[in-house]
Legacy VTK file of the C-alpha trace (Angstrom):
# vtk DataFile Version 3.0
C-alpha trace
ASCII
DATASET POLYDATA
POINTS 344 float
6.749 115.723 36.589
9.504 116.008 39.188
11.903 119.053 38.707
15.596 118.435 38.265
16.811 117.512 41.859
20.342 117.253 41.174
21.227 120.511 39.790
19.235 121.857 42.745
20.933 119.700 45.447
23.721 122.224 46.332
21.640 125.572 45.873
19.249 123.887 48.542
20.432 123.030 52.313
19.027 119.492 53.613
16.888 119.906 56.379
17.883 118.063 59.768
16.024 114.347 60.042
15.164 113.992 64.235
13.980 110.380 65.043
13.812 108.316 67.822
16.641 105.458 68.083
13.810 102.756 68.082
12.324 104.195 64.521
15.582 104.205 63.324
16.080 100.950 64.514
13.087 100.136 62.456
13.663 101.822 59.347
17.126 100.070 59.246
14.715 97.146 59.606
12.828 98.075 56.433
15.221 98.676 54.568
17.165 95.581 54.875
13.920 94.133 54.158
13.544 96.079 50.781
16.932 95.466 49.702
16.352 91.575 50.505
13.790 91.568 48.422
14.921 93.892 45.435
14.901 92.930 42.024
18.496 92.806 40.111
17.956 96.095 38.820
17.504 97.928 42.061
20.854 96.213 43.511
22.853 97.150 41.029
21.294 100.235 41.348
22.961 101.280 44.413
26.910 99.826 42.991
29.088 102.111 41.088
30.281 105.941 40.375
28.655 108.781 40.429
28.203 110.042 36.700
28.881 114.006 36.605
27.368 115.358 33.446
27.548 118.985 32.612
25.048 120.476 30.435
24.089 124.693 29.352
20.637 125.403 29.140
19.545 125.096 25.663
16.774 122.476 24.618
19.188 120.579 22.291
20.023 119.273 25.842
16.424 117.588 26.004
17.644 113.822 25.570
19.768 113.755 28.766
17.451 115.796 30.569
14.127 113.511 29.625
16.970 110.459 30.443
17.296 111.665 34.085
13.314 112.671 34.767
12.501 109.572 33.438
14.748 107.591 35.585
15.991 105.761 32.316
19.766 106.039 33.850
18.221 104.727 37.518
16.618 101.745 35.622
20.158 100.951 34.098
21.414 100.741 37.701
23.653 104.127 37.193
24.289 107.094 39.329
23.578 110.004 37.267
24.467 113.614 38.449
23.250 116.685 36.293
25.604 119.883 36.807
24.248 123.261 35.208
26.876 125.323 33.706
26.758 129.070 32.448
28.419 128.373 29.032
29.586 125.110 27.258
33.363 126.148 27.790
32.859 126.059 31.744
31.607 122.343 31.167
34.501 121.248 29.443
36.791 123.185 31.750
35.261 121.073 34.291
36.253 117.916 32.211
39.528 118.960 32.250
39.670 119.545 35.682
38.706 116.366 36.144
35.282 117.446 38.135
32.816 116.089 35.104
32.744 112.606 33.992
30.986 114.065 30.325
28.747 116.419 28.868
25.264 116.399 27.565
24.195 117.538 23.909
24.349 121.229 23.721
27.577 121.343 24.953
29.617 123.358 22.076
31.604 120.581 20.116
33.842 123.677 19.317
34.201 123.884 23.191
35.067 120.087 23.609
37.668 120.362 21.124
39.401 122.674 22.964
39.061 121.117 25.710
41.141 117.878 23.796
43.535 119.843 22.105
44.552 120.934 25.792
44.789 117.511 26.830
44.846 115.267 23.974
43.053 111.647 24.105
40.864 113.732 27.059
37.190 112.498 25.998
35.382 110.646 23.032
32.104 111.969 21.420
29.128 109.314 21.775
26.202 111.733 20.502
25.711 115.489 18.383
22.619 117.097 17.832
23.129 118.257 14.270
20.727 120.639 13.480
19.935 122.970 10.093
16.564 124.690 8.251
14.228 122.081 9.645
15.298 120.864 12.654
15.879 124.338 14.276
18.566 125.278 17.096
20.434 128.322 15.537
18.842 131.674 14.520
19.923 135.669 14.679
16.465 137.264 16.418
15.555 140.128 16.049
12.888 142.875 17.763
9.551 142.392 16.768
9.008 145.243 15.132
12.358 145.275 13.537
12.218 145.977 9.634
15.303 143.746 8.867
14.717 141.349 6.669
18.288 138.816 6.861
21.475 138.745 8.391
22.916 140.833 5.587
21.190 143.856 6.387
23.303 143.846 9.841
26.220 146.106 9.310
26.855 148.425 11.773
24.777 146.548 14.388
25.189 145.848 18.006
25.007 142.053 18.159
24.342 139.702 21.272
25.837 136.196 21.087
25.791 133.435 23.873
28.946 133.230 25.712
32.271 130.846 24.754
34.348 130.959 21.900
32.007 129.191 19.895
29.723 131.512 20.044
31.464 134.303 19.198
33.434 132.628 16.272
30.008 131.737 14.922
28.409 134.739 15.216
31.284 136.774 13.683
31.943 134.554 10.702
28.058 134.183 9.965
27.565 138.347 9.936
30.982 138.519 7.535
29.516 135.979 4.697
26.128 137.278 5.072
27.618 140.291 3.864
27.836 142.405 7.001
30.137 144.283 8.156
31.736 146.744 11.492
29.666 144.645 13.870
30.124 144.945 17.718
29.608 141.791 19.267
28.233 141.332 22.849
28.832 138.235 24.880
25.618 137.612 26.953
23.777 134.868 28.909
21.462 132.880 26.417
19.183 133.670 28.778
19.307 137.849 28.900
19.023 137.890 24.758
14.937 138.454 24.719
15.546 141.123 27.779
18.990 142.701 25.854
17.130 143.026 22.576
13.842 144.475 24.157
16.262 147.314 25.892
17.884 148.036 23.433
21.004 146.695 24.474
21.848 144.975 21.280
20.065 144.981 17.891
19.926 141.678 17.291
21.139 137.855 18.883
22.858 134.925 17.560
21.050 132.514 19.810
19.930 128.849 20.047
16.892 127.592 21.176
14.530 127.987 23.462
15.052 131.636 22.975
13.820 132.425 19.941
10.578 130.600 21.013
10.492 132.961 24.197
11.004 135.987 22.480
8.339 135.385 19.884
5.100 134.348 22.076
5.754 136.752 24.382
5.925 139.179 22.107
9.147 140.741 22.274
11.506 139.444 19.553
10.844 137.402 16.005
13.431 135.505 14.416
15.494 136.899 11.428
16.791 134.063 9.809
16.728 130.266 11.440
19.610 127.073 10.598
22.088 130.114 9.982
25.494 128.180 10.765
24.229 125.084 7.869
23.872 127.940 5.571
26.556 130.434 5.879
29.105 127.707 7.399
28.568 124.552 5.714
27.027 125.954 2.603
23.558 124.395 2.821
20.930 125.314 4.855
19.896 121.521 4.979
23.716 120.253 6.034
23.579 118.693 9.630
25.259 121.121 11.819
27.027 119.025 14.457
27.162 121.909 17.227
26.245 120.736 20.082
27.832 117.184 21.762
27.481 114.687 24.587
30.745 113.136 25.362
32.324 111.060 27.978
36.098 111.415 29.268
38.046 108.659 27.869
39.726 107.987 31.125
35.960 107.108 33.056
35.315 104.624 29.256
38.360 103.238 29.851
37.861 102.535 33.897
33.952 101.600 33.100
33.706 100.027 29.797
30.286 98.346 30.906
28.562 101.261 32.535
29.870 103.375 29.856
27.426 100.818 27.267
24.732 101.165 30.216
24.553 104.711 29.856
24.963 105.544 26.156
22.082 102.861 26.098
19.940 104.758 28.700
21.156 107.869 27.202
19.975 106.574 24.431
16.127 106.051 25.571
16.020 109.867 26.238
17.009 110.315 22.437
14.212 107.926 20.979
11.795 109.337 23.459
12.321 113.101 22.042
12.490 111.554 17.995
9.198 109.643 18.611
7.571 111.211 21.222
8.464 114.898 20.918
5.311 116.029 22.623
5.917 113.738 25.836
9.614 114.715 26.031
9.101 118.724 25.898
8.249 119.076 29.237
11.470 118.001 30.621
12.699 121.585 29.640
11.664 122.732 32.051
13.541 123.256 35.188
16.413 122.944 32.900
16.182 125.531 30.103
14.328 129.188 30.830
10.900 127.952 29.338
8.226 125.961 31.228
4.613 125.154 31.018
2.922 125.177 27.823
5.082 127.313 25.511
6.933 123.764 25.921
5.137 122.553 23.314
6.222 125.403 20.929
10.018 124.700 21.258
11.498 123.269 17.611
13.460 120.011 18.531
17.019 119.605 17.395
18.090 115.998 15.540
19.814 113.460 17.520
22.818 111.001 15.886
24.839 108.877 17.584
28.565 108.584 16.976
28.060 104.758 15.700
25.294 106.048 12.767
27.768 108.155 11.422
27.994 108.178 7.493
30.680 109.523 5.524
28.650 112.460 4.762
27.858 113.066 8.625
31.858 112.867 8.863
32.755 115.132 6.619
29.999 117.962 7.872
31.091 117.812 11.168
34.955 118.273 9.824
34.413 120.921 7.896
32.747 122.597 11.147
35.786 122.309 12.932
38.317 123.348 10.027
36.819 126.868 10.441
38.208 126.740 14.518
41.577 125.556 12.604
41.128 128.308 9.990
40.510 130.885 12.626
43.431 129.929 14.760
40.758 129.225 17.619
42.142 125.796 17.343
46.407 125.548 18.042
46.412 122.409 15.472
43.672 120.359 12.752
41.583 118.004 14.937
40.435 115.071 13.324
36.716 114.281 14.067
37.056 110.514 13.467
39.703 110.469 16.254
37.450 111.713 18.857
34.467 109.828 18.145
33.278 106.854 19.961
33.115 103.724 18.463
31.424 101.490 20.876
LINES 1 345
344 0 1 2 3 4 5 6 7 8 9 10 11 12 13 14 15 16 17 18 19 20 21 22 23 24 25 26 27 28 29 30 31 32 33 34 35 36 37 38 39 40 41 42 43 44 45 46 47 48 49 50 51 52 53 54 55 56 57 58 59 60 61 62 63 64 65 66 67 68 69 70 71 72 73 74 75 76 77 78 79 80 81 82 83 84 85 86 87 88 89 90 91 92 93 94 95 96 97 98 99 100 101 102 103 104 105 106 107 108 109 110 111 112 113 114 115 116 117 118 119 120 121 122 123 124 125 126 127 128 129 130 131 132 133 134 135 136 137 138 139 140 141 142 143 144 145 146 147 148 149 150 151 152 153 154 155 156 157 158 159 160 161 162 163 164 165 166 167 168 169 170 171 172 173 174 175 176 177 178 179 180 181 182 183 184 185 186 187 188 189 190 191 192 193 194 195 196 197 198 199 200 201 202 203 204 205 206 207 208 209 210 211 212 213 214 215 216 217 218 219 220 221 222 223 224 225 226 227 228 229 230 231 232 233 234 235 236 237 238 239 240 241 242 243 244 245 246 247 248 249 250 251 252 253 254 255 256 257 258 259 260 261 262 263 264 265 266 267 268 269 270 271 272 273 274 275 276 277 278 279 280 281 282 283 284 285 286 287 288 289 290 291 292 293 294 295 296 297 298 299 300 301 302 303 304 305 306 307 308 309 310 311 312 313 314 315 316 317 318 319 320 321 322 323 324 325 326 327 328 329 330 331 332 333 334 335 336 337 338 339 340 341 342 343
């Protein structure tokens, strides 16, 4: 399987390409010969805008990430570019900025709606990964050896979280109705929770997946309590958790109403390879997320819905999700969710 190229592009320098004048002569040749005899699909290949897409490195992201490996964007003629970001607020500062053309699931919808509340009408939601009890992103972790038994029994602990507002809103308001209380909470990389936990750096995590899976086969952490924000947020630990989003800036569906249905439809592909064919779409993690290899095959996969499936129900989850950013004052004003989805 290849590796992610275009995340590594700019970390890697191109090497220099000597060649005679008559072999490039010829490959110019060839290539005009290739193109000459392309099929459709290849042509139209090589037409329109690049495609930025910024994603965090979390497996919820595994739909894009299987979409790009699998050349299902290159077979819809489209010129896809993965960007790796730190957190999920960096990607939609760089939607803002106007230096991302979308985001990938696992991008913090908390994080998005910032992003449109800054600049209102900014980008339309196309895809969540809505997660709970069964299909597993969320969890508090623990050390192995740890004789905690829930969330609840966290009061007075040092607490990692990954990093963004989201995050830390969800980590803080899942310890208070849990029941714990005077917690210290400790921004850190998704991927330093395992290491931060085994130092004793923090007590315990509020993490997402693959790092619970990490921490338990090698040994090092075990997971407290799993679907945590369905439970203590939405009030039932079955309740699909719309947390994580891929999006496209309404000003790029707007400019490329075609290509925008070409990718959501390639997009889609990645999504029905991961809900049917979980076991072939786990490897694409790696290169992208911290775990490789065969503890691939361990990872717990996240639900995919499209924007366009939504049911009243799915709505009304997803709302009452973001009323706790309004509640909070993390959000300036009440965002409705139906305003920001895409409806195709």
């Amino acid at each position: 399987m290849a590796s992610p190229s275009h995340p590594k592009s700019t970390d890697v320098p191109s090497s220099a390409v000597h060649c005679s004048a008559q072999r490039r002569t010829l490959l110019k040749a060839s290539a005009a010969a290739v193109v000459g005899l392309a099929s459709p699909a290849i042509l139209k290949a090589q037409s329109g805008p690049k495609i930025r897409i910024g994603y965090w490195p979390v497996a919820s992201g595994i739909p894009f990430f299987a979409a790009v490996e699998r050349g299902f964007f290159k077979e819809a003629g489209l010129d896809v570019e993965a960007v790796r970001f730190a957190s999920p607020q960096q990607v939609a500062e760089a939607m803002l900025a106007g230096r991302l053309e979308g985001s990938s699931n696992g991008t913090a919808s908390a994080a998005l709606g910032i992003a449109e509340l800054a600049q209102p009408g900014l980008l339309k939601i196309f895809c969540t990964n809505p997660t709970n009890a069964k299909y597993v992103l969320d969890e508090f972790i623990v050390a192995k050896d740890s004789t905690l038994k829930s969330v609840g029994e966290l009061s007075g602990k040092k607490v990692g979280c990954g990093p963004g507002v989201q995050n830390v809103t969800l980590a803080r308001t899942v310890l208070e109705r849990a029941g714990s209380k005077n917690n210290q909470i400790i921004e850190l990389p998704i991927a330093q929770h395992v290491a931060a936990i085994a130092a004793g750096q923090v007590d315990a995590c509020y993490t997402l997946e693959p790092t619970g899976t990490i921490g338990r086969l090698n040994g090092t952490t075990r997971n407290l309590e799993v679907g945590v924000i369905a439970k203590y947020v939405l009030g039932d630990p079955m309740a699909p958790w719309h947390g994580g989003s891929a999006s496209l800036t309404s000003e790029f569906i707007q400019k490329n109403p075609d290509i925008t249905k070409r990718y959501i439809a390639a997009y889609k592909k990645g999504v029905d390879l991961v809900k049917t064919r979980p076991a072939d779409a786990r490897p694409f993690l790696k290169g992208y997320t911290a775990i490789e290899g065969a503890l691939t095959n361990e990872v717990p996969m996240a639900d995919y819905m499209f924007s366009t499936e939504f049911k009243a129900s799915d709505t009304a989850a997803f709302q009452k999700f973001f009323d706790l950013f309004s509640d909070k004052g993390i959000f300036s004003k009440r965002i409705l969710i139906d305003s920001i989805l895409y409806k195709g």
